[in-house]
C-alpha positions as CSV (number, residue, x, y, z in Angstrom):
1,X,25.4,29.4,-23.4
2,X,26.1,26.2,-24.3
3,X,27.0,24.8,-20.9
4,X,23.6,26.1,-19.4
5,X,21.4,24.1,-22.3
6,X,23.2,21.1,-21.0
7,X,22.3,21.4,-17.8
8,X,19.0,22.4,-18.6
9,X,19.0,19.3,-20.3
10,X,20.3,17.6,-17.8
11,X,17.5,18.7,-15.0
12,X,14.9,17.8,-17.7
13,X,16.4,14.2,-17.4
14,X,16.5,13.6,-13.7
15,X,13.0,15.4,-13.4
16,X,11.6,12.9,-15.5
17,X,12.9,9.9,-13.9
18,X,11.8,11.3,-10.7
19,X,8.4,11.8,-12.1
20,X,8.2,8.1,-13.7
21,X,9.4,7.1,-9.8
22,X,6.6,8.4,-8.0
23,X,4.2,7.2,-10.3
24,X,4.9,3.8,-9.3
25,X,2.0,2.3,-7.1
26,X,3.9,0.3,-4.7
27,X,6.3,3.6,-3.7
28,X,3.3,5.3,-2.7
29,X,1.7,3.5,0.2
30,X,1.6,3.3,4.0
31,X,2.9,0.5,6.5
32,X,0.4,0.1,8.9
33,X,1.7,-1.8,11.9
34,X,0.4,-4.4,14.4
35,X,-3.2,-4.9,13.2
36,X,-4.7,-7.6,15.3
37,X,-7.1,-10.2,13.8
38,X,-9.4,-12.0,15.5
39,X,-10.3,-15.5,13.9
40,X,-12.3,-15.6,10.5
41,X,-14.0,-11.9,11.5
42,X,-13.3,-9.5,9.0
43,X,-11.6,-6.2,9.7
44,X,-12.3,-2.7,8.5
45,X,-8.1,-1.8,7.5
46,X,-8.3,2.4,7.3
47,X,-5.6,2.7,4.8
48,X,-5.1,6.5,4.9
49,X,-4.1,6.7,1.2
50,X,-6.2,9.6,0.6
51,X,-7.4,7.4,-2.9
52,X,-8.5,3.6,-3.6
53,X,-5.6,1.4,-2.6
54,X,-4.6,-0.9,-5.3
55,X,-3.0,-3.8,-3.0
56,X,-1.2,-4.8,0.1
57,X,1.9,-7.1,0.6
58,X,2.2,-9.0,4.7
59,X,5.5,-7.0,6.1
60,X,5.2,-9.3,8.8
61,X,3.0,-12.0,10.6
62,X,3.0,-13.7,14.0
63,X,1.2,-17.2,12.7
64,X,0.8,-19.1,9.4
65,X,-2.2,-17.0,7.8
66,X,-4.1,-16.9,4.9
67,X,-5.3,-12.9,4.3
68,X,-7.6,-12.2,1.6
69,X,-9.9,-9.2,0.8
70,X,-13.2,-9.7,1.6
71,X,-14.9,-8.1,-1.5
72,X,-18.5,-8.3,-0.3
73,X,-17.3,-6.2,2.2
74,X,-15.4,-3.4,-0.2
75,X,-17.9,-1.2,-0.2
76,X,-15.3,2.4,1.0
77,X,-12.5,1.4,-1.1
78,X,-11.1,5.1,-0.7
79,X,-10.2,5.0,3.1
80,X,-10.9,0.9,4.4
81,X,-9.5,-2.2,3.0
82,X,-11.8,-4.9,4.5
83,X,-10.0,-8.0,5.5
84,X,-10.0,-11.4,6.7
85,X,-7.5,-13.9,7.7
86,X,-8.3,-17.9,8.1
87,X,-9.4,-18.9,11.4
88,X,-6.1,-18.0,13.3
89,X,-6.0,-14.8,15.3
90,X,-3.0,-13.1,14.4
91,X,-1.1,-9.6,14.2
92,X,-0.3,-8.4,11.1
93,X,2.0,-5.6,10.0
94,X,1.0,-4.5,5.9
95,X,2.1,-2.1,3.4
96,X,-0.4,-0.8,1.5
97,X,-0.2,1.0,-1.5
């Protein structure tokens, strides 16, 4: 008996770290590869999140850019992110999350 309240225990533990775990923002997101920008145009990201997106970090980049959320522009925060880069085109690898 009392081995089984330890383990009980015990899952209670791990299933609460696990919970804490996926309720961390930045775990929960998407890498959306290869999105090509063309000069100072903004473009319409879908996300796919299934919910607003809270942020983005550049995975990679093929020039020196500046990428900045264009919030006139964030009107469908639940499936686009709308984005603009400085007046290079570039392609663009992001996770969002």
């Amino acid at each position: 008996h009392h081995g089984t309240d330890t383990v009980a225990r015990s899952l209670q533990e791990v299933e609460a770290a696990f919970d804490g775990l996926v309720e961390v923002p930045l775990l929960n997101g998407r890498l959306l590869k290869d999105l090509e920008f063309k000069g100072s145009t903004t473009l319409r990201v879908s996300h796919g999140l299934g919910r607003a997106f809270n942020g983005y970090i550049v995975v990679s980049t093929n020039e020196k850019v500046v990428l900045k959320i264009v919030d006139s522009e964030n009107l469908d925060p639940l499936n686009y992110i709308p984005l603009q880069t400085n007046t290079y085109d570039a392609t663009i690898s992001l996770w969002v999350f």
